[in-house]
C-alpha positions in Angstrom: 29.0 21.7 -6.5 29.0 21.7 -10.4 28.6 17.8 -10.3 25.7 18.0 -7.6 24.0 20.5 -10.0 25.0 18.2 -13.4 23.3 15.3 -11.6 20.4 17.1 -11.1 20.3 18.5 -15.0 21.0 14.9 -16.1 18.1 13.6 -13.9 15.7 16.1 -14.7 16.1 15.6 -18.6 16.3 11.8 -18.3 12.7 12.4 -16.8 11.7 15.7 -19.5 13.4 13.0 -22.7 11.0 9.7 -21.2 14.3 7.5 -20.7 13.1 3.8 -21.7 14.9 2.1 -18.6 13.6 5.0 -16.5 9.7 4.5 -18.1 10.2 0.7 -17.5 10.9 0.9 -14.1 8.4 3.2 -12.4 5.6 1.1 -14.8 6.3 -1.8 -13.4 6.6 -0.1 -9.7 2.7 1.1 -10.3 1.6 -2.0 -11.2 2.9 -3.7 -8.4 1.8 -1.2 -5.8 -1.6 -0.2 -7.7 -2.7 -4.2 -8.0 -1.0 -5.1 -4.3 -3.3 -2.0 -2.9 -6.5 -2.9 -4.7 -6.8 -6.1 -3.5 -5.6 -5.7 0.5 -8.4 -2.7 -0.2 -11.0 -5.0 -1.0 -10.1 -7.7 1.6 -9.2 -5.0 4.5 -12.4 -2.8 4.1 -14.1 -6.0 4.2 -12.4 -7.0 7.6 -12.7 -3.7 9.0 -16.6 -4.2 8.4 -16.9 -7.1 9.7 -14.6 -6.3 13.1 -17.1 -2.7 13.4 -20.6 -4.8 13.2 -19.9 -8.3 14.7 -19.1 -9.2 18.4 -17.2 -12.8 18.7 -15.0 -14.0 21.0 -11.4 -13.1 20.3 -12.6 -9.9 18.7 -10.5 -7.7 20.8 -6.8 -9.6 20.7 -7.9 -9.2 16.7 -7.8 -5.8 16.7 -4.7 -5.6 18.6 -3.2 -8.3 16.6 -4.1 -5.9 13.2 -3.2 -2.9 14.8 0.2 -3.9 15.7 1.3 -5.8 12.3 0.5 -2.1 11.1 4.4 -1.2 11.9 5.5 -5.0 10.4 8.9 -4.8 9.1 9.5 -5.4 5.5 12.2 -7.0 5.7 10.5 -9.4 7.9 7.7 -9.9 5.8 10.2 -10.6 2.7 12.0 -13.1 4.8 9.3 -15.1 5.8 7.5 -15.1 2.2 11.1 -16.0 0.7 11.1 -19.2 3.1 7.8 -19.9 2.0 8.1 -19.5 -1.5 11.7 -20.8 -2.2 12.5 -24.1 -3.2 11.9 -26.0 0.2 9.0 -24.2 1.2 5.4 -25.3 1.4 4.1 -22.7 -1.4 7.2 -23.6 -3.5 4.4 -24.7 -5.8 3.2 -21.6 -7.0 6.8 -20.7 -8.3 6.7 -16.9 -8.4 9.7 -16.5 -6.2 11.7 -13.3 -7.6 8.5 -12.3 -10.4 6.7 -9.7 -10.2 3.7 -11.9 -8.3 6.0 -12.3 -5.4 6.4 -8.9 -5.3 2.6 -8.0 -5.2 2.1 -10.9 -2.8 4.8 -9.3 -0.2 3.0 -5.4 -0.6 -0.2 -6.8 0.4 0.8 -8.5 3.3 2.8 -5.0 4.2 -0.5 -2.9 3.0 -3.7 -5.6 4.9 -3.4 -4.4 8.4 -2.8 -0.6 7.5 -5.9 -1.0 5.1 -8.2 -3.3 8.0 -7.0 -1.6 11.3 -7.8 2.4 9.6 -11.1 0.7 7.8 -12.0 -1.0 11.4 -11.4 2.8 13.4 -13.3 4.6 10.4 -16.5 2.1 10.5 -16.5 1.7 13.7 -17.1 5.2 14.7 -20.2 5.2 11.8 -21.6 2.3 13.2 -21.9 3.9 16.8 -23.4 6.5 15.3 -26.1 4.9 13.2 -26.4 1.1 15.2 -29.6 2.2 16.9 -31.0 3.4 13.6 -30.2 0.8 11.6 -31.1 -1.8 14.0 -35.0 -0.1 14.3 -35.0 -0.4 10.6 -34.2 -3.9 10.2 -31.4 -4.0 8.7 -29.5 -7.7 8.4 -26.0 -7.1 8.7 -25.3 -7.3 5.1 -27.1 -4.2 4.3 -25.8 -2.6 7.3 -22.4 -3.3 5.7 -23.3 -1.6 2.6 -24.4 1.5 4.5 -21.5 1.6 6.6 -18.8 1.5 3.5 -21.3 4.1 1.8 -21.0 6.7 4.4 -17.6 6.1 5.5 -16.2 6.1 1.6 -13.9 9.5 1.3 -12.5 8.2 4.6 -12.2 4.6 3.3 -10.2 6.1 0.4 -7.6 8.0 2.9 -7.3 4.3 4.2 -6.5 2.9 0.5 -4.3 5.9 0.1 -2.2 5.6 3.0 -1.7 2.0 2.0 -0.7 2.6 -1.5 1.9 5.5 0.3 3.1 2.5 2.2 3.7 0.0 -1.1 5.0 2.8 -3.4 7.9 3.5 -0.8 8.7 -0.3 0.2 12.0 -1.5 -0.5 12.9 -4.2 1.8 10.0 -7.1 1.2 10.3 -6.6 -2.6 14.2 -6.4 -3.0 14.4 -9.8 -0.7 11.5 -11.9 -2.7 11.8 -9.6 -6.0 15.5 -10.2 -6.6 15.6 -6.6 -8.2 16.2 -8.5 -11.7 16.7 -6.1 -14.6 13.5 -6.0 -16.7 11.9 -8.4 -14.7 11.8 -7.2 -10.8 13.6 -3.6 -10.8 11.2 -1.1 -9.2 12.0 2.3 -8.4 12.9 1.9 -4.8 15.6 -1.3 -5.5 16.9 1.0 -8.6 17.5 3.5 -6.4 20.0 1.1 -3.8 21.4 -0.2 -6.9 22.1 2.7 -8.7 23.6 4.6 -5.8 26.1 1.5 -4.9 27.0 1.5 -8.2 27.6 5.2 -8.5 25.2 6.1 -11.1 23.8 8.9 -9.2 22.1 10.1 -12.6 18.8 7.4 -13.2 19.1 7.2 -8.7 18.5 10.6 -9.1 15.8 11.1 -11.4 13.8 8.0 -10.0 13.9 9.8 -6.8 12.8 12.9 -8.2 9.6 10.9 -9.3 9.5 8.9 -6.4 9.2 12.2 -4.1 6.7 13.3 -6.8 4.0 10.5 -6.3 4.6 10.8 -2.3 3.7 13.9 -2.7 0.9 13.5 -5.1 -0.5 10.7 -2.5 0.3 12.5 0.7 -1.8 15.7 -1.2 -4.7 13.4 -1.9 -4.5 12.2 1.8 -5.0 15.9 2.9 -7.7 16.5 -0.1 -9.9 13.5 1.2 -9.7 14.3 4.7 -10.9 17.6 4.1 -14.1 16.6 2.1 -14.7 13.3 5.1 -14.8 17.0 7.6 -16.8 19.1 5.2 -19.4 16.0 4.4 -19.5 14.9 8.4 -19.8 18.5 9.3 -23.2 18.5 6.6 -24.5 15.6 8.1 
């Protein structure tokens, strides 16, 4: 029990003293996550648009195609990108296998269809809503788009949220194409494997500590936006 509590005391003033290793590594697990969710946010809001106001053929099996990489497994994802990225693979010209890059390129394949398939269920339900409207006023499909991102934007952001809550966590996809290299590729979810394997509960534990912080942090935003999507829909 004293050791349990020690670790604890250990963690909490490795977090309370700014611990250079500890700083280090949830900086770089931001950056990764925060650039990996701002660019499958651009490119999924956009696809969710365009699935909510076109009607093609193959639209459907699209949707179901999004909606189901939504439970993708990391791992999966890190495999595959490691076979394309390593030295025999066809984008072995890039060479960012086990940088930071690689990293960011596995989160946004994890974060796309989570961003899309939510952005695609939020717009859709505005564009039922305002179609007839929108259609009497002329409205190209361009502006249309514009409207529909407009009105739909708190929810939009519970979309970019929940994606970023899905990249912060990740440990698979990133440990497989990241290499967890110290200083290089070491993000707070490897640290914590590595730590704990090598029995230095201490930094596991205080990078947990903020780990479970910024889930709750997001998770609180989550429930913060949702709230004001009600409150403005219920206005409206």
């Amino acid at each position: 029990m004293d050791s349990f509590k020690e670790s604890f005391i250990i963690a909490f003033n490795l977090i309370l003293m700014g611990d250079s290793q500890l700083i280090e590594i949830v900086a770089l697990s931001m950056k990764v996550s925060l650039i990996a969710t701002l660019c499958a946010s651009i490119i999924g809001i956009l696809l969710g648009v365009a699935l909510s106001i076109l009607r093609f053929y193959g639209r459907t099996p699209l949707i179901i195609l999004i909606n189901g990489l939504m439970g993708l497994p990391p791992v999966v994802v890190g495999l595959l990108l490691y076979m394309l990225l390593s030295k025999n693979g066809p984008l072995n010209c890039l060479n960012i296998l086990y940088s930071p890059s690689a990293m960011i390129l596995a989160q946004f394949v994890i974060i796309l269809p989570v961003v899309a398939s939510l952005s695609q269920e939020i717009l859709s339900g505005y564009f039922e809503e305002y179609k007839d409207q929108l259609r009497v006023l002329g409205r190209k499909n361009q502006s249309i788009a514009i409207t529909l991102i407009w009105e739909g934007r708190f929810r939009l952001f519970t979309a970019v949220v929940a994606g970023l809550g899905r990249a912060v966590g990740e440990v698979g996809a990133v440990m497989i194409v990241g290499g967890n290299i110290n200083h290089v590729t070491r993000v707070m979810t490897t640290s914590i494997a590595l730590e704990t394997s090598r029995g230095d509960l201490n930094l596991a534990l205080a990078l947990g500590i903020i780990l479970v912080s910024v889930s709750i942090i997001i998770n609180g935003a989550l429930f913060y936006l949702r709230r004001l999507s009600e409150a403005l829909d219920g206005d409206t």
